[in-house]
N, CA, C and O atoms as CSV, one atom per row, in Angstrom:
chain,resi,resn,atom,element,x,y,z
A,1,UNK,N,N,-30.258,-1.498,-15.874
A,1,UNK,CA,C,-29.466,-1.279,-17.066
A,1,UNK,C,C,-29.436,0.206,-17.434
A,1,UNK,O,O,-28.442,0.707,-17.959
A,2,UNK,N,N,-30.853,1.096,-17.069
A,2,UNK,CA,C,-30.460,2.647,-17.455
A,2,UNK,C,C,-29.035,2.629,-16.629
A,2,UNK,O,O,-27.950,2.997,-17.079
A,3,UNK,N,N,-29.294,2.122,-15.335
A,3,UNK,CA,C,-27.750,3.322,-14.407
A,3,UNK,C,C,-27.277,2.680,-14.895
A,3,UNK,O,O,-28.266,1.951,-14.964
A,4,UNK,N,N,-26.329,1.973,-15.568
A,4,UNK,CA,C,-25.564,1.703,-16.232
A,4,UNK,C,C,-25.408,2.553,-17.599
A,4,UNK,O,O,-24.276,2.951,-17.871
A,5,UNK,N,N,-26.104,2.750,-18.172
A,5,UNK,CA,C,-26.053,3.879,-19.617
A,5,UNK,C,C,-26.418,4.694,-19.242
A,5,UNK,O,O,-27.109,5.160,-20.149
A,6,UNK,N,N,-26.499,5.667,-17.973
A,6,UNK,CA,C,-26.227,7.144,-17.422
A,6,UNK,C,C,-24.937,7.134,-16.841
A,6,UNK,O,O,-24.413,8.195,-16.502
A,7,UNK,N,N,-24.373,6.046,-16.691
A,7,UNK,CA,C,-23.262,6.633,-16.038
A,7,UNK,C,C,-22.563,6.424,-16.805
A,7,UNK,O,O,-21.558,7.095,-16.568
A,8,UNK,N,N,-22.425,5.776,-17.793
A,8,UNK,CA,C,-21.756,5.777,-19.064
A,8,UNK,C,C,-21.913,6.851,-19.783
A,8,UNK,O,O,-21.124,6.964,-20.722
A,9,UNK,N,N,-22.659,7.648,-19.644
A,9,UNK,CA,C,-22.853,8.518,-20.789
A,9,UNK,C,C,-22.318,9.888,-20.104
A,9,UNK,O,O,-21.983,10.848,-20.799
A,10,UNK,N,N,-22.262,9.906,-18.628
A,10,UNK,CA,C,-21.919,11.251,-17.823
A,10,UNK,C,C,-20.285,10.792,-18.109
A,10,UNK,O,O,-19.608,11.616,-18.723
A,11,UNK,N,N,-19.740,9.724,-17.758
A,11,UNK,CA,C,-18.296,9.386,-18.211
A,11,UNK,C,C,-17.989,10.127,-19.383
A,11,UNK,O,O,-17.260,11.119,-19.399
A,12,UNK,N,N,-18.664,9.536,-20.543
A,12,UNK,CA,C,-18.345,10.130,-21.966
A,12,UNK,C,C,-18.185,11.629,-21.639
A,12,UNK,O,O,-17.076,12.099,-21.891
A,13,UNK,N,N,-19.077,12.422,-21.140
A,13,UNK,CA,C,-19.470,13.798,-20.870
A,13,UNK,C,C,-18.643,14.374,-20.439
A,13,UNK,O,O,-18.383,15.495,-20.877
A,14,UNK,N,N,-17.933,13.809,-19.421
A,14,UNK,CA,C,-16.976,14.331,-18.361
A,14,UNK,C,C,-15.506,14.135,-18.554
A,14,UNK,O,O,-14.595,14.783,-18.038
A,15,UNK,N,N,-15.417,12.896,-19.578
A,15,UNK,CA,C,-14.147,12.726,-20.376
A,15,UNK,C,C,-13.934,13.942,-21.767
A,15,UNK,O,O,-12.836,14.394,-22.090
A,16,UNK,N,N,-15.027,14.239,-22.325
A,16,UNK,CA,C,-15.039,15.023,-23.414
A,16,UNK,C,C,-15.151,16.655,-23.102
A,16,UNK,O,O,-15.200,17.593,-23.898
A,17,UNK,N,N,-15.171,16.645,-21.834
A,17,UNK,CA,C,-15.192,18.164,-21.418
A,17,UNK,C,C,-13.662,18.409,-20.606
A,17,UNK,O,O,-13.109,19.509,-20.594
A,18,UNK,N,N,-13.195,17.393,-20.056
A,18,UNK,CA,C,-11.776,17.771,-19.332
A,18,UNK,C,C,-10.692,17.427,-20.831
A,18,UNK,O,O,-9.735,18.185,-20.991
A,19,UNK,N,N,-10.867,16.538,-21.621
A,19,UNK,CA,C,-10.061,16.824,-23.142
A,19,UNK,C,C,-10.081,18.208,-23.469
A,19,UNK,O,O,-9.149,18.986,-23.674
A,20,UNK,N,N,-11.247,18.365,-23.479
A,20,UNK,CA,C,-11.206,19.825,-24.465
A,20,UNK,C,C,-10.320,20.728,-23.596
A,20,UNK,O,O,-9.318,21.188,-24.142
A,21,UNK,N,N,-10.458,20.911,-22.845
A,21,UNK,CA,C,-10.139,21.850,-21.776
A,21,UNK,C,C,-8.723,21.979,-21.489
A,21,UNK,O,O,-8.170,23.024,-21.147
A,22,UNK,N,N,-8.034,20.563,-21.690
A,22,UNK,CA,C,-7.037,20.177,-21.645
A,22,UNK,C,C,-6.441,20.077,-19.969
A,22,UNK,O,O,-5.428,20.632,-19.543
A,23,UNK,N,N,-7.192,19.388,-19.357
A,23,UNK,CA,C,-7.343,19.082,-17.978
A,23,UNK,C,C,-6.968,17.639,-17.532
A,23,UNK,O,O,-7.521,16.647,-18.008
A,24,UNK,N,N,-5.924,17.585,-16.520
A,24,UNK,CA,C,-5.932,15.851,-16.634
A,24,UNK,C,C,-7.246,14.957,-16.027
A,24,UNK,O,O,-8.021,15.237,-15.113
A,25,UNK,N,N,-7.195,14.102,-16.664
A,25,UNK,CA,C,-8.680,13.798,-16.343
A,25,UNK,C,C,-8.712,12.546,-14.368
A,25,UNK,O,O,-8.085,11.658,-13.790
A,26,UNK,N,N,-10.043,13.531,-14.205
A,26,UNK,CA,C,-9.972,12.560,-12.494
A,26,UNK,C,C,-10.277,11.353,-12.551
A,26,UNK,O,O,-11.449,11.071,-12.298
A,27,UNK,N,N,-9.554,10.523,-12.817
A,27,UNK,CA,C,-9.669,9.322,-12.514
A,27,UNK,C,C,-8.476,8.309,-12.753
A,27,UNK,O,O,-7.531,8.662,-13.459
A,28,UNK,N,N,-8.510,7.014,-12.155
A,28,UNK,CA,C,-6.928,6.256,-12.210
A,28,UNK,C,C,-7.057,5.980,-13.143
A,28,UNK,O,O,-8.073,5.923,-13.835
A,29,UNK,N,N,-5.485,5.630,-13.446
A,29,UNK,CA,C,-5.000,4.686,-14.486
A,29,UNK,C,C,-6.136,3.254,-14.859
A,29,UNK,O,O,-6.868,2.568,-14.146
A,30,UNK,N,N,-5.779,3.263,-16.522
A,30,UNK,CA,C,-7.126,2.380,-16.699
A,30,UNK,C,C,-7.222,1.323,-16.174
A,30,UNK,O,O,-8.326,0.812,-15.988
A,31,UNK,N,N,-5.391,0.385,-15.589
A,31,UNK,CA,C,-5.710,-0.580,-15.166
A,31,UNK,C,C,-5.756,-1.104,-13.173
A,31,UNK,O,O,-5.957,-2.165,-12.582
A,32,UNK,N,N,-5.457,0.274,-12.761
A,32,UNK,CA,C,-5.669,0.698,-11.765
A,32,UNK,C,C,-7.002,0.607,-11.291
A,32,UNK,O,O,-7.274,-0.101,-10.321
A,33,UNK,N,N,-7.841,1.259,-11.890
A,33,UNK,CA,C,-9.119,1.598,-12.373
A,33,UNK,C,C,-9.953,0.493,-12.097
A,33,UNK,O,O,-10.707,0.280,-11.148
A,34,UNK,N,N,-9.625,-0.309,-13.311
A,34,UNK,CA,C,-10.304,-1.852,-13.162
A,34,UNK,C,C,-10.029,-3.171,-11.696
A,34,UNK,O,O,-10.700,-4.136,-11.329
A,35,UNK,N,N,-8.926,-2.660,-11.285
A,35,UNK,CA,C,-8.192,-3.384,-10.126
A,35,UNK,C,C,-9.476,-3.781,-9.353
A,35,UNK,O,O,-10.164,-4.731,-8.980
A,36,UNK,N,N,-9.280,-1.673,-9.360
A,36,UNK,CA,C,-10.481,-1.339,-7.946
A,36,UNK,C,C,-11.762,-1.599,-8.194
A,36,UNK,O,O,-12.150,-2.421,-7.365
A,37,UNK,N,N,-13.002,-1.155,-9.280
A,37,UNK,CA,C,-13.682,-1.715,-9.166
A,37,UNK,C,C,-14.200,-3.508,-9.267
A,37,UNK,O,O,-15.314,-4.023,-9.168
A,38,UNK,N,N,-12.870,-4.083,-9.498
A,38,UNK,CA,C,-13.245,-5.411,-9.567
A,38,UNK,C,C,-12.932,-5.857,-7.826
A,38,UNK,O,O,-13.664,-6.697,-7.301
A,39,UNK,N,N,-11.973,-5.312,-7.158
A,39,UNK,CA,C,-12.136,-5.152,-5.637
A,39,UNK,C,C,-12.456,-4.934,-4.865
A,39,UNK,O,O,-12.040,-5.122,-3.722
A,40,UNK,N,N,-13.867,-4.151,-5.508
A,40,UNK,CA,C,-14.787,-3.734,-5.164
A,40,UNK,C,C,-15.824,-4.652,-4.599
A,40,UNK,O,O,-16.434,-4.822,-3.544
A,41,UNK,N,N,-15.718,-5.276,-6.067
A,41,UNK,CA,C,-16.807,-6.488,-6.261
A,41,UNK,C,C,-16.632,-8.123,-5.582
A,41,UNK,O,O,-17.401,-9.011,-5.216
A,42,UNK,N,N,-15.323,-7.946,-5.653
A,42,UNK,CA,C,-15.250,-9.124,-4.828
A,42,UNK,C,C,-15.566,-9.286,-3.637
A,42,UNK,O,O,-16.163,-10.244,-3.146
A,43,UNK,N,N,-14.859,-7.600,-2.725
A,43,UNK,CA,C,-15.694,-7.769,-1.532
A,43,UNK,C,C,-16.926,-7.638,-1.034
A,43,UNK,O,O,-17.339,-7.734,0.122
A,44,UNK,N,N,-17.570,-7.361,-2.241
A,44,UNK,CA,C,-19.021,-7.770,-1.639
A,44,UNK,C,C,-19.713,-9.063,-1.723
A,44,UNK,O,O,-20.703,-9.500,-1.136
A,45,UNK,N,N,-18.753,-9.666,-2.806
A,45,UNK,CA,C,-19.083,-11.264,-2.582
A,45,UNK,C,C,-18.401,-12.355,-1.771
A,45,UNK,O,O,-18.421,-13.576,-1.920
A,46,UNK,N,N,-17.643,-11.402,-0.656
A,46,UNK,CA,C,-16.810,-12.284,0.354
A,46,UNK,C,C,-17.604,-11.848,1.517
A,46,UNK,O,O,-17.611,-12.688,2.417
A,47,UNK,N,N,-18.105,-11.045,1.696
A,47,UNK,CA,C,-18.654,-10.642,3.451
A,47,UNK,C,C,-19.749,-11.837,3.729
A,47,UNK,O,O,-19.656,-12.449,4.793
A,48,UNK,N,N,-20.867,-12.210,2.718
A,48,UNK,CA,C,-21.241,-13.137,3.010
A,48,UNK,C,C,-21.431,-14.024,3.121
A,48,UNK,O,O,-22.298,-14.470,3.872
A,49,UNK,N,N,-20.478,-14.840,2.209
A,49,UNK,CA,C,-19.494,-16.057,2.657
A,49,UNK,C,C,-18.801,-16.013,4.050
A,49,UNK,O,O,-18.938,-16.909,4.883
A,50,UNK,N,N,-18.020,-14.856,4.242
A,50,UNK,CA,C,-17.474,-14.351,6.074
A,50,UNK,C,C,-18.261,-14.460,6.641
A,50,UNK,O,O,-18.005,-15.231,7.566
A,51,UNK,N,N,-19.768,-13.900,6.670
A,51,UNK,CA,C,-20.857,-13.905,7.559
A,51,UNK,C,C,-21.239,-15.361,8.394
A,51,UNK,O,O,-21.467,-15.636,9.572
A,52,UNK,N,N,-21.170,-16.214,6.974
A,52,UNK,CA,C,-21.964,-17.515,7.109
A,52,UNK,C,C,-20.535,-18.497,7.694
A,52,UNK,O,O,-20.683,-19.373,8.547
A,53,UNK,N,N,-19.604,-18.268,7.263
A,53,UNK,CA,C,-18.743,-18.925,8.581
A,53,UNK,C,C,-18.607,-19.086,10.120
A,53,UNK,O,O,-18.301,-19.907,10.985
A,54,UNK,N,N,-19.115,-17.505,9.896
A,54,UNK,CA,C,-18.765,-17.176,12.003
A,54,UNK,C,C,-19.703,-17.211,12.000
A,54,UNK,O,O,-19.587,-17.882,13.026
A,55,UNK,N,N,-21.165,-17.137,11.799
A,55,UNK,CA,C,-22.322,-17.433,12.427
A,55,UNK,C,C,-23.103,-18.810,12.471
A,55,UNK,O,O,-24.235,-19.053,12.889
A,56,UNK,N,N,-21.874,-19.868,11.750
A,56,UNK,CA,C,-22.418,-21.113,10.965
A,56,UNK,C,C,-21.708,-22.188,12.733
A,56,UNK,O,O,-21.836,-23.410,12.805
């Protein structure tokens, strides 16, 4: 749960320093954004379901 509220908090950090600056900020669109890390996540909960097929 910290890496989760450090990387939340370097976000905040890194969002509040490219505002000021007036910099577009690096990262996708918010719902872009969410696409990917939820596509993320899925494929890591499909490889071993895949695994256990072809080795089953």
């Amino acid at each position: 749960m910290a890496v989760a509220f450090a990387s939340l908090g370097t976000g905040l950090i890194v969002g509040l320093i490219f505002t000021a600056f007036k910099l577009p900020l690096p990262a996708p669109p918010v719902f872009a954004g969410i696409m990917g890390i939820f596509g993320i996540w899925a494929g890591s909960q499909l490889w071993p379901l895949i695994t256990f097929l072809v080795t089953k």
